[in-house]
C-alpha positions in Angstrom: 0.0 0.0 0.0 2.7 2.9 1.5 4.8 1.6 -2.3 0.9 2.4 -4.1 0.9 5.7 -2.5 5.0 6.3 -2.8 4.6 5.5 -6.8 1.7 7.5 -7.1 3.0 10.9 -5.4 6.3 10.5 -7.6 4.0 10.4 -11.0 2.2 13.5 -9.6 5.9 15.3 -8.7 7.0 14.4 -12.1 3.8 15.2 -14.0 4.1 18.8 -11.9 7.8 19.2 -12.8 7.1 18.4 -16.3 4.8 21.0 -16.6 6.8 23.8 -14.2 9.6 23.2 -16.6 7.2 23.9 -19.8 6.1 26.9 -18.4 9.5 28.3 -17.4 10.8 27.3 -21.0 10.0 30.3 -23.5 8.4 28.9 -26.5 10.9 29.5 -29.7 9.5 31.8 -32.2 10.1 31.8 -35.6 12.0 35.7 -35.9 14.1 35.3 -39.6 15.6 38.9 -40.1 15.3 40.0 -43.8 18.7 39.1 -44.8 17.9 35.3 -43.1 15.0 34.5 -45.7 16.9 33.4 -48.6 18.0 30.6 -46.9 14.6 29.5 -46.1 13.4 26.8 -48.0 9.3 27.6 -50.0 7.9 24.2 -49.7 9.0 24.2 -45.6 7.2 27.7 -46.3 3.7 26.5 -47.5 3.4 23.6 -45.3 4.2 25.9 -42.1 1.1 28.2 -43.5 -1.2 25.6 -43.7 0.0 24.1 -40.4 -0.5 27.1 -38.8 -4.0 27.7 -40.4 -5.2 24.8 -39.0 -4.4 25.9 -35.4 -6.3 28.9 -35.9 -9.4 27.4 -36.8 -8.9 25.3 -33.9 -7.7 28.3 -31.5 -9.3 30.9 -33.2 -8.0 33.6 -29.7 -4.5 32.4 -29.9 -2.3 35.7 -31.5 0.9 34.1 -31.2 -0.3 31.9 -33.9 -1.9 34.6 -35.8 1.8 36.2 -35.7 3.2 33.2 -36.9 1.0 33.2 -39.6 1.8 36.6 -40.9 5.6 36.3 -40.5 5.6 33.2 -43.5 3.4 35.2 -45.6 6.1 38.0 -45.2 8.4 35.3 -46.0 6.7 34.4 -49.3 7.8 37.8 -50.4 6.8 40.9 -51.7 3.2 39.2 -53.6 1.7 38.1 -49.9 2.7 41.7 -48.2 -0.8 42.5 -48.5 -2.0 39.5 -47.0 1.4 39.4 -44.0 0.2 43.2 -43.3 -3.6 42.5 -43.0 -3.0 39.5 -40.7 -0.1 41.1 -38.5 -2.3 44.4 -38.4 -5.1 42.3 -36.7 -3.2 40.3 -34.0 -1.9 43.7 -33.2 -5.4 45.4 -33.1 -6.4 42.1 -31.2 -3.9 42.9 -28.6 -0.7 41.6 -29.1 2.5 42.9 -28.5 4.6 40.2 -30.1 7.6 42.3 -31.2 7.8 41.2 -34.7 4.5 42.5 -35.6 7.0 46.3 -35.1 10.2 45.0 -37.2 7.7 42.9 -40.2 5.5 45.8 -40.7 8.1 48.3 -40.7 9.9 46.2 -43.6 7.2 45.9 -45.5 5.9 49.3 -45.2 9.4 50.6 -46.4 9.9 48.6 -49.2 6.3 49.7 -50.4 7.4 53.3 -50.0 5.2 54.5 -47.3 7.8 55.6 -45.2 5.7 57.2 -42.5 4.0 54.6 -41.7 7.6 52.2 -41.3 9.2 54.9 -39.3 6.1 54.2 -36.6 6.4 50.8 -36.7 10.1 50.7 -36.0 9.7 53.3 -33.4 7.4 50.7 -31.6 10.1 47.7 -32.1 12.5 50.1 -30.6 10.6 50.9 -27.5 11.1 47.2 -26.4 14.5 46.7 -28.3 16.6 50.0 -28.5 20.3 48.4 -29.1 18.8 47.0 -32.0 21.6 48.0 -34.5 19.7 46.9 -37.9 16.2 48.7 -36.9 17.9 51.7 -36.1 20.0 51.5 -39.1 16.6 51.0 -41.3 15.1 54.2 -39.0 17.4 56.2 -40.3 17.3 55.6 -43.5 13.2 55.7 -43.5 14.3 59.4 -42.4 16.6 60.4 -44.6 14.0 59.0 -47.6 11.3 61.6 -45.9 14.3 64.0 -46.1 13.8 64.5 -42.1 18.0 64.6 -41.8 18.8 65.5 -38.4 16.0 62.7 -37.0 18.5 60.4 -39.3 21.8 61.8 -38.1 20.0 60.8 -34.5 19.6 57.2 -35.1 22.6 57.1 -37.2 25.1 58.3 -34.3 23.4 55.7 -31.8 24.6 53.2 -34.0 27.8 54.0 -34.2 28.3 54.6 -31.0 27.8 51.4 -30.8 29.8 49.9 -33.6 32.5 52.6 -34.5 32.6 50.3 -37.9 29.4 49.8 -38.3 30.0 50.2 -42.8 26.0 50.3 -43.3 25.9 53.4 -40.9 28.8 54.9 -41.8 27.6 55.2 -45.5 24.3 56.5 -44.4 26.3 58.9 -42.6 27.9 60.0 -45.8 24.9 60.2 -48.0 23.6 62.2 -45.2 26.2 64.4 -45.2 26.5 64.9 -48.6 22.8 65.7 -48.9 23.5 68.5 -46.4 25.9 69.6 -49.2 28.7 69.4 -46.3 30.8 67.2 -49.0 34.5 67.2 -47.0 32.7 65.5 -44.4 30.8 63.3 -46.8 33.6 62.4 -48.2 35.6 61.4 -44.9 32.9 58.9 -44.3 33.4 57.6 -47.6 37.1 57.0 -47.5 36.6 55.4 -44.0 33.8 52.7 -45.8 36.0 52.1 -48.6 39.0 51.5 -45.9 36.9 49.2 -44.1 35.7 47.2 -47.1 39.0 46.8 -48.7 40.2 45.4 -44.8 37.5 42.8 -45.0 37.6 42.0 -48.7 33.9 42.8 -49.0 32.2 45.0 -51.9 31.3 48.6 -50.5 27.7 49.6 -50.6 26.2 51.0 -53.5 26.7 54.4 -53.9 29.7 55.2 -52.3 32.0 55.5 -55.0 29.6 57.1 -57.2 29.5 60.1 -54.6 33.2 59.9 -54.5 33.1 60.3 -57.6 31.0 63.2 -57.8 32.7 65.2 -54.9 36.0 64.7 -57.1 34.0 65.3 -60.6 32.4 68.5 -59.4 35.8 69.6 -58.3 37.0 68.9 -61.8 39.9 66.7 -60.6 38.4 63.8 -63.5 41.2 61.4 -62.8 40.5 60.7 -59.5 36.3 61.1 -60.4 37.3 58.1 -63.5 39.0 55.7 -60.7 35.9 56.0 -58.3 33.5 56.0 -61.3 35.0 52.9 -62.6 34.7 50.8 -59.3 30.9 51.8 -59.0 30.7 50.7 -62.4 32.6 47.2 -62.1 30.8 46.9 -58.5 27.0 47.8 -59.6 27.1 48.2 -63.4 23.5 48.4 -63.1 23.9 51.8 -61.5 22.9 53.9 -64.9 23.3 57.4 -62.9 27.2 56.3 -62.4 27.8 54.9 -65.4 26.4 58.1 -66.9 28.7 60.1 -65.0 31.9 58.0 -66.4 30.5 58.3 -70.3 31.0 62.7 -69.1 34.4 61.8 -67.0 35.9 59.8 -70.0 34.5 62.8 -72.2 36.5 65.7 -69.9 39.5 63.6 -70.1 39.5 63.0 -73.6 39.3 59.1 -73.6 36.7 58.9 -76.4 37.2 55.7 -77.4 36.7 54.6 -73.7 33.1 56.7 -73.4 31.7 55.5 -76.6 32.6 52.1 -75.7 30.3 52.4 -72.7 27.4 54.2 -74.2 27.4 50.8 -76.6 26.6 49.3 -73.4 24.2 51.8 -72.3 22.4 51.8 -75.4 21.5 48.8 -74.4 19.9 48.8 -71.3 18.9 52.9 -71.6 18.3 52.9 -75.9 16.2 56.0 -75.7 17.9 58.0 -73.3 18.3 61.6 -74.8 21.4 63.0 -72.4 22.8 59.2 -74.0 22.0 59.6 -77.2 23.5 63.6 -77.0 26.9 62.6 -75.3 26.9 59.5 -78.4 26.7 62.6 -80.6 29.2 64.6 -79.8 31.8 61.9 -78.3 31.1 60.8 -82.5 31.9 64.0 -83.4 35.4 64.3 -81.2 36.3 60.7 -82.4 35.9 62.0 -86.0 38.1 64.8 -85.4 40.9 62.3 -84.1 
């Protein structure tokens, strides 16, 4: 009997344990950052979304599966934004204040260009996360798209306060700067991203040569304009603004052969350009004369 009873309070100790320890453990949610989706395979995608439909219909009051459900249609990409925003939208208007609903919304409201609306929705992520280095990275640049600069320099400098080599922030910084027309400063910021990016053999963002290039081009110093022209060009030769900008650079130093060669190429991509098709003219005319 006293072995009955001993048996019997160890089940209900366990059983008790069991579910202490359930309780204690946080559940894991499913939290990809933007730059994490790629690796995410679709078909694991589709049969998470119809997984996850099926709990709602069962618990119908459960947001955290409601959340769930709007972070894989985020992850199906830009086509199911409308759907991700009208599902994350309504756990949030249901009550929850599962972070991600902040961080998804605001990506998807600034890729569809309605940067007011992102800036909110970061502030909100931030409010319960403020070290977080990419969503004050992205608030800054959802500032310096509504042209509100010094609200970007803000969030900008709390980054790098942070992480002195941050190169993300640190180009911001520049394009910033450069906006603001304060161009030696601009261009300091540069130097110190293309520094960094040569040191860890990476690619530096888009952009940054092209505005090195323009400091230098507006300056008239054209050589050192060509060299920075050239990299944008070999690093992003879909930049057509940059590439632009070489076809003029080449034209100042009298490489003709070298701009016409590239408006061949733009002609392709840009056929009915009219500052292209002018430049063709009269770098034809120059080559002519040679």
């Amino acid at each position: 009997m006293k072995i009955k009873l001993i048996i019997v309070v160890s089940s209900v100790l366990l059983f008790t344990i069991i579910i202490t320890f359930s309780l204690l453990t946080p559940r894991k949610i499913f939290f990809p950052r933007e730059n994490e989706i790629k690796t995410i395979n679709e078909t694991d995608i589709d049969k998470k979304i119809e997984l996850i439909t099926a709990k709602i219909k069962l618990f119908p009051d459960n947001l955290e599966h409601m959340v769930d459900l709007g972070v894989y249609y985020f992850v199906k990409g830009p086509k199911y934004y409308d759907i991700a925003i009208n599902i994350l939208h309504n756990a949030w208007k249901l009550g929850s204040t599962d972070i991600r609903i902040f961080y998804y919304l605001g990506c998807m409201y600034e890729f569809l260009k309605f940067y007011e609306l992102a800036a909110i929705e970061y502030s909100k992520f931030l409010r319960n996360v403020p070290d977080d280095i990419e969503v004050l990275i992205r608030l800054g640049n959802v500032y310096y798209k509504l042209n509100k600069l010094n609200e970007a320099y803000i969030y900008l400098e709390k980054v790098l306060k942070r992480d002195k080599n941050n190169i993300v922030a640190l180009a911001n910084m520049g394009f910033l700067y450069y906006q603001n027309k304060n161009y030696d400063v601009s261009k300091e910021y540069f130097l110190k991203v293309v520094k960094l990016a040569q040191k860890r053999r990476i690619t530096e963002p888009r952009n940054v040569n092209y505005y090195l290039g323009r400091i230098h081009y507006e300056s008239k110093d054209y050589e050192l304009a060509k060299e920075y022209f050239s990299q944008e060009q070999k690093n992003y030769p879909d930049n057509i603004e940059n590439s632009l900008y070489l076809v003029r650079t080449f034209y100042h130093l009298r490489e003709y052969k070298s701009a016409y060669e590239l408006i061949i190429q733009l002609k392709e991509l840009i056929p009915k350009n009219k500052e292209l098709l002018s430049l063709e003219r009269e770098i034809q005319k120059r080559l002519f004369k040679s």
